[in-house]
C-alpha positions in Angstrom: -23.2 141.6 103.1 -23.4 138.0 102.1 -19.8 136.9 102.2 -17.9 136.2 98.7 -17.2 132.6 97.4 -14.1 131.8 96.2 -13.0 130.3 93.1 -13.3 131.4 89.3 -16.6 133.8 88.6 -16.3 133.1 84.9 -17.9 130.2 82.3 -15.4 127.4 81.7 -15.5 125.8 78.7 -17.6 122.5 78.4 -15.8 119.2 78.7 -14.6 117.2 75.4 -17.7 115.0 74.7 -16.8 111.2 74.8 -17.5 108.9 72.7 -20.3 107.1 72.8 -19.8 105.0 76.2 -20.8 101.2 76.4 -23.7 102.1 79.3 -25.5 104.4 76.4 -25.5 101.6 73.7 -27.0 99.0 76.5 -29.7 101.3 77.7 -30.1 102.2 74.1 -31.0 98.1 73.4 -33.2 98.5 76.6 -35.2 101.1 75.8 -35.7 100.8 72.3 -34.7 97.5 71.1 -31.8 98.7 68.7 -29.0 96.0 69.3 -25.7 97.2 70.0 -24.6 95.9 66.5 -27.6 97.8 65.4 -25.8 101.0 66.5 -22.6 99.8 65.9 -23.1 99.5 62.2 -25.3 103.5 61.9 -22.7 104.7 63.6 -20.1 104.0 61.6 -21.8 104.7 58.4 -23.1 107.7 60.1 -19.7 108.6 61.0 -18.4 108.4 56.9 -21.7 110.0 55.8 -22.3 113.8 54.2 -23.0 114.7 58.5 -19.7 113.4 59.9 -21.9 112.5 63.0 -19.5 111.4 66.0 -20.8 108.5 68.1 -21.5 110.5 71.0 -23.2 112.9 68.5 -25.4 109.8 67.4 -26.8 109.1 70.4 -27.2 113.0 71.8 -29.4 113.2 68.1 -31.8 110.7 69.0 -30.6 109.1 65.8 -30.9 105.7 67.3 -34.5 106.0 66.9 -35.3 102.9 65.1 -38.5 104.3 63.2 -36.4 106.9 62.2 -35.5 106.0 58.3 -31.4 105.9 57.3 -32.7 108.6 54.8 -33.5 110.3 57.2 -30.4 109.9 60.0 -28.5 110.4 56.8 -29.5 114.2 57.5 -28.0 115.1 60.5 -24.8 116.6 61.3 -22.6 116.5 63.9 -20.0 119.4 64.9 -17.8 118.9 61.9 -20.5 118.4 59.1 -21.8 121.7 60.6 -18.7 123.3 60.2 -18.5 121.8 56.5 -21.8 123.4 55.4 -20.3 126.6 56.8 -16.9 126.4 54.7 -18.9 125.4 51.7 -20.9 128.7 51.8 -18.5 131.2 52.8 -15.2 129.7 51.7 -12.2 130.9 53.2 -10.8 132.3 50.1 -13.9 134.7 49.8 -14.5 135.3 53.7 -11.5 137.3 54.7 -13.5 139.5 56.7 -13.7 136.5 59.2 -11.5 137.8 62.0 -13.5 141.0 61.7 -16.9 139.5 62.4 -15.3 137.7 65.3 -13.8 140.4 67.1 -16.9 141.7 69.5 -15.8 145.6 69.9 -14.8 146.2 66.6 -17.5 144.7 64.9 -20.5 146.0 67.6 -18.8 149.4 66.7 -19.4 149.1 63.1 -23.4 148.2 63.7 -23.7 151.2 65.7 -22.2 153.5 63.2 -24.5 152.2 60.6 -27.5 152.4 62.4 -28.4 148.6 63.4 -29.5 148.3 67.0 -26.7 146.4 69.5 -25.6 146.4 72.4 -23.7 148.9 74.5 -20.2 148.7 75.2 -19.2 150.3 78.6 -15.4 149.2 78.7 -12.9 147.1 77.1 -9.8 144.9 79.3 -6.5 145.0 76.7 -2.9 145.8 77.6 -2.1 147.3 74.4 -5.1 147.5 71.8 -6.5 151.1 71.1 -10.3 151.3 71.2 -11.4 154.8 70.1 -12.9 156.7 72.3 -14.1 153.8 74.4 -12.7 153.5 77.9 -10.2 151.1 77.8 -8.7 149.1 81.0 -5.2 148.2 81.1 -4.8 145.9 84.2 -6.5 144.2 87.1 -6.6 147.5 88.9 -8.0 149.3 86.7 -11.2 146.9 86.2 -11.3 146.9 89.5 -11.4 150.9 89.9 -14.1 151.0 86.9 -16.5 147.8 88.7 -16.7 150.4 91.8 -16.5 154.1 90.3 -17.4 153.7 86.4 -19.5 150.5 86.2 -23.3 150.6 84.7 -24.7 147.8 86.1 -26.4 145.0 85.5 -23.3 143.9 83.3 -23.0 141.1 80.4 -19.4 140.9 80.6 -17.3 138.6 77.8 -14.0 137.8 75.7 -13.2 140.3 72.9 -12.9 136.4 70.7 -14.6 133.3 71.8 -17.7 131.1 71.4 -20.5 129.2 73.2 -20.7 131.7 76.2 -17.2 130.8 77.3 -15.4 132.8 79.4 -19.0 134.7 80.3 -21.0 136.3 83.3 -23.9 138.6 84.3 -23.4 140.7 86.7 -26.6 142.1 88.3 -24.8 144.6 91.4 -22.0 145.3 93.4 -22.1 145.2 97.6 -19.0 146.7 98.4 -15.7 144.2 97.3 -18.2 141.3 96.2 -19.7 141.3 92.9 -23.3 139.8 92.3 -23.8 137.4 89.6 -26.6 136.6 87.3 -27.4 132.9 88.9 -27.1 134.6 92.7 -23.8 134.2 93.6 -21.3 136.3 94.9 -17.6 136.8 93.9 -15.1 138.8 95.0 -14.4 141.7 93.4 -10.8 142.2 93.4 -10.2 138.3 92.0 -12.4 138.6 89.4 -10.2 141.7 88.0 -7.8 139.6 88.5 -9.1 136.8 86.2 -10.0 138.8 83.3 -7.0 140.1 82.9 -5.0 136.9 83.7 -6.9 134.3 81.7 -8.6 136.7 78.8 -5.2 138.8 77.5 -6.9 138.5 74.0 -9.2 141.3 75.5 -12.3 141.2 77.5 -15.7 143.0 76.5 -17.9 144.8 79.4 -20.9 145.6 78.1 -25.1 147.1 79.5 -27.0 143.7 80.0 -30.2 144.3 77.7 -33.4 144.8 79.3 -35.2 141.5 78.4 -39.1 142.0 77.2 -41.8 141.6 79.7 -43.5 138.7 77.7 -40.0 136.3 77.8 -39.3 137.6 81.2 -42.5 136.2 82.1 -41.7 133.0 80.9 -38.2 132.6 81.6 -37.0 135.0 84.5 -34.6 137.5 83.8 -31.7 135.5 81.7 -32.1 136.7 78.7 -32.5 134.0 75.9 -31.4 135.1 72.6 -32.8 134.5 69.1 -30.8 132.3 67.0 -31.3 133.6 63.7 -29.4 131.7 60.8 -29.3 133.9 57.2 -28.1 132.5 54.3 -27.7 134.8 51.2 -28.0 133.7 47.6 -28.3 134.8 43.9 -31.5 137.3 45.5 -30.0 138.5 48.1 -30.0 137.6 52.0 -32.8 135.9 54.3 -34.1 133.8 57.2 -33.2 130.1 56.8 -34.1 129.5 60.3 -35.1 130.6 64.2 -34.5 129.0 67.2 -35.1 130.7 70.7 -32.3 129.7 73.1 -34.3 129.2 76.7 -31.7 129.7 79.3 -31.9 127.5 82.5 -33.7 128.8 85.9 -30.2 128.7 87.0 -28.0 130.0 84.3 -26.0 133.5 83.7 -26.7 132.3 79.6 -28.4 130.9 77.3 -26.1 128.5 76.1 -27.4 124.7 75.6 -24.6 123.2 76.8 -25.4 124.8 80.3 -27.5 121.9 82.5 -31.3 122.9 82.5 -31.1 125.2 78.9 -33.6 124.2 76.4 -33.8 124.8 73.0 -37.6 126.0 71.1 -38.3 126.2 67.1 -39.7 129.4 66.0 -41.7 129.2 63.0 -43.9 132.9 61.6 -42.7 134.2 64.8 -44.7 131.3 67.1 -43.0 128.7 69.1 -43.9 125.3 68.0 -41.4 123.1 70.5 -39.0 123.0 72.8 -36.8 121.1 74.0 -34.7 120.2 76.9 -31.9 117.4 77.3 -30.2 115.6 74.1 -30.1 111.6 73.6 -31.9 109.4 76.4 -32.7 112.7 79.0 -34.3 114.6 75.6 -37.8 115.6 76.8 -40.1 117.4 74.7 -41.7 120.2 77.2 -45.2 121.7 76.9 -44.5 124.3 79.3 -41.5 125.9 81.2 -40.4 124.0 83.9 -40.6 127.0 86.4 -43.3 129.4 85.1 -45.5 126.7 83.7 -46.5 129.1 80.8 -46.9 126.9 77.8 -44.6 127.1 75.2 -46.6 126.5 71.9 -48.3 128.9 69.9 -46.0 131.6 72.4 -45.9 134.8 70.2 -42.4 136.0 69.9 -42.4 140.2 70.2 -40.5 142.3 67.5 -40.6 139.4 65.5 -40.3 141.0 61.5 -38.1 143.7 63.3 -35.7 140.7 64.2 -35.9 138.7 60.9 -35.3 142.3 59.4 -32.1 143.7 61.5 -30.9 140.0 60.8 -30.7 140.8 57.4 -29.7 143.9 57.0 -26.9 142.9 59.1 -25.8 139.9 56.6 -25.6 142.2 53.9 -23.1 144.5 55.7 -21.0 141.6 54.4 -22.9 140.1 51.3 -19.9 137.7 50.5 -20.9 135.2 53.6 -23.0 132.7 51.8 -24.5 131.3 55.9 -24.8 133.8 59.0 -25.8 132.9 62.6 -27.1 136.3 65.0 -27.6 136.1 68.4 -30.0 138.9 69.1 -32.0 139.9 72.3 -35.5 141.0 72.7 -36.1 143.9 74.2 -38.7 146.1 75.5 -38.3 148.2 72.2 -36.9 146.0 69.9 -34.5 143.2 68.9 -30.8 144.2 69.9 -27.9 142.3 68.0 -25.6 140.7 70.8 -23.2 138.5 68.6 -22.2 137.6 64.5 -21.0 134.3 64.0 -19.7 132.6 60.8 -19.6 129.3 62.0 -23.3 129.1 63.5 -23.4 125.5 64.8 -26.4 124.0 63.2 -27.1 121.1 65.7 -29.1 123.8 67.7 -31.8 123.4 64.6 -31.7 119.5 64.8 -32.3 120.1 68.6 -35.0 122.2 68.2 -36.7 120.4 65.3 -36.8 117.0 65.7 -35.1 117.4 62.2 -31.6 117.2 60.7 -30.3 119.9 58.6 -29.7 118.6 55.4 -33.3 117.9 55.3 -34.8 118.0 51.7 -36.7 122.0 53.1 -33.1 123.1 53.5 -30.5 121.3 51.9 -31.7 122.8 48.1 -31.5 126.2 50.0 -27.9 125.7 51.3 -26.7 124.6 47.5 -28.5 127.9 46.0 -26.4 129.7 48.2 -23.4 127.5 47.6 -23.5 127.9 44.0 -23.8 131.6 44.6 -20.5 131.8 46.8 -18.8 130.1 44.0 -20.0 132.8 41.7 -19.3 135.9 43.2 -15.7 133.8 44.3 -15.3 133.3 40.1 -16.2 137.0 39.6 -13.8 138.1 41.8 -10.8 136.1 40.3 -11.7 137.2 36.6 -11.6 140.5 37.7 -8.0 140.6 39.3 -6.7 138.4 36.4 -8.4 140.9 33.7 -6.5 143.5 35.8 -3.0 142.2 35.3 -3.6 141.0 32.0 -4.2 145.2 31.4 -0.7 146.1 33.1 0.9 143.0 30.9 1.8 140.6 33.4 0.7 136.9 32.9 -2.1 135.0 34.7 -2.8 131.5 34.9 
């Protein structure tokens, strides 16, 4: 047996981006001739703008480009212009339901009681909570009875709450006390027990790793890169706004961008038509996988109608949201929903695109379902204030 490294087995949360350090804006001026006053200036009215974009979010956009129109810089966003759009079309008033959505076993339960495809849940770390009839762990010694007697593997293991792969692993096998992760390493068993239950008392998910299909696993190894599918629902109901296929590194246990080597690929009529790798002055437009070489345009995604379909079905499970992001697998038989998220972080479609999202495609499409949050929100006021008006009590 290969012997066990040390040291924490789980994702740690990415750094704090900087701002935008004085090296970028002079290699910026190198490179493409925009004067650090240039920048200086975009920046700040960037900054102020409907985006909010940060400087360090300037230059990781590309938005220095300087035959890039102001028009058009005008329509990115950074991370809290994302989150903006997000609270403009499922305000918090209306979206009660949030904490729900976020909670990975409770809300992976309800999809499989109503029939949607997602994934399995072997086990659940929590000192207290009550799962049902799932198996639930109460202590380090009990994950690590379940990793050697109980476990399933491979393993996607994860925080019950949390975001951006945080706090994440794959775990492909077990040789004896070590523990065999999805990038090759080896952990030991015993401490990672240890860490879940230490640094995750919020509750920690273990749950079957999905079979990838053939035709991705030909291209990217066996990671499995997720489709990022964004719904937005408005006075018609619920639909695609956009795709993007999250390419996980050679190297990584996710497919998380923020992980060195990921790349990012628009998905337009179920066709790749680019993808990229790196943000700012490392961005590179690929035409093939780095690893595989097989090329990336005109790549036919499988199960595509069956994933813009489970997406939104799975939207109107909770029709108030106005904006929905779904992280959902491909497998060998289908798409397979691995997360919800209400606050799908947009940048991934200005990545993939070339494009910012307040572009004039999209932006008339996030008002339509805007204006139809603010109806159903208006609805639902009149009706409790008709209500109390009928028992006699006074309503503003």
């Amino acid at each position: 047996m290969d012997q066990a490294l040390p040291g924490k087995a789980l994702l740690a949360a990415p750094r704090d981006p900087a701002p935008a350090a004085s090296q970028t804006v002079v290699e910026v001026a190198k490179q493409h001739g925009v004067s650090p006053f240039r920048q200086m200036r975009e920046m700040w009215a960037l900054a102020r703008g409907p985006g909010k974009l940060e400087s360090h979010e300037y230059h990781a956009a590309g938005a220095f480009d300087p035959a890039m129109p102001m028009a058009d810089k005008k329509t990115y966003v950074g991370r809290i212009g994302s989150f903006e759009i997000n609270q403009r079309l499922s305000p918090p008033k209306l979206t009660e339901t949030r904490a729900f959505l976020r909670d990975k076993v409770m809300y992976t339960a309800l999809l499989q009681q109503l029939g949607l495809p997602t994934t399995e849940t072997q086990a659940v770390v929590h000192q207290t909570r009550h799962f049902g009839d799932l198996r639930t762990l109460r202590d380090a010694a009990a994950v690590e009875a379940f990793l050697k007697e109980g476990a399933r593997y491979p393993l996607f293991v994860k925080p019950c709450e949390g975001a951006a792969s945080v706090g994440s692993a794959l775990i492909t096998g077990r040789d004896s006390d070590a523990l065999t992760l999805g990038n090759g390493r080896k952990v030991d068993l015993k401490g990672f027990a240890a860490e879940v239950v230490e640094d995750y008392p919020e509750g920690f998910i273990l749950q079957s790793a999905i079979p990838q299909h053939a035709a991705l696993t030909a291209v990217t190894g066996p990671a499995v890169g997720t489709m990022r599918v964004v719904t937005i629902r408005d006075a018609s109901g619920a639909r695609p706004l956009y795709t993007v296929w999250k390419v996980p590194s050679p190297t990584a246990m996710s497919d998380n961008f923020w992980q060195a080597g990921s790349m990012v690929a628009e998905v337009k009529d179920g066709r790749v038509t680019r993808c990229k790798k790196g943000t700012g002055l490392a961005a590179e437009w690929l035409d093939a996988h780095p690893v595989s070489n097989v090329p990336f345009a005109g790549l036919e995604i499988p199960h595509w109608d069956a994933i813009q379909r489970v997406a939104t079905d799975g939207h109107m499970l909770f029709p108030e949201f106005g904006i929905v992001g779904w992280d959902i697998g491909v497998g060998q038989d289908g798409p397979v929903i691995i997360e919800c998220n209400d606050n799908p972080f947009h940048v991934l479609y200005q990545l993939a695109t070339g494009r910012g999202i307040l572009n004039a495609d999209i932006a008339p499409q996030l008002d339509a379902a805007a204006a139809q949050s603010r109806a159903i929100l208006d609805a639902k006021v009149a009706t409790f204030k008709a209500r109390e008006r009928a028992k006699g009590r006074k309503v503003r």
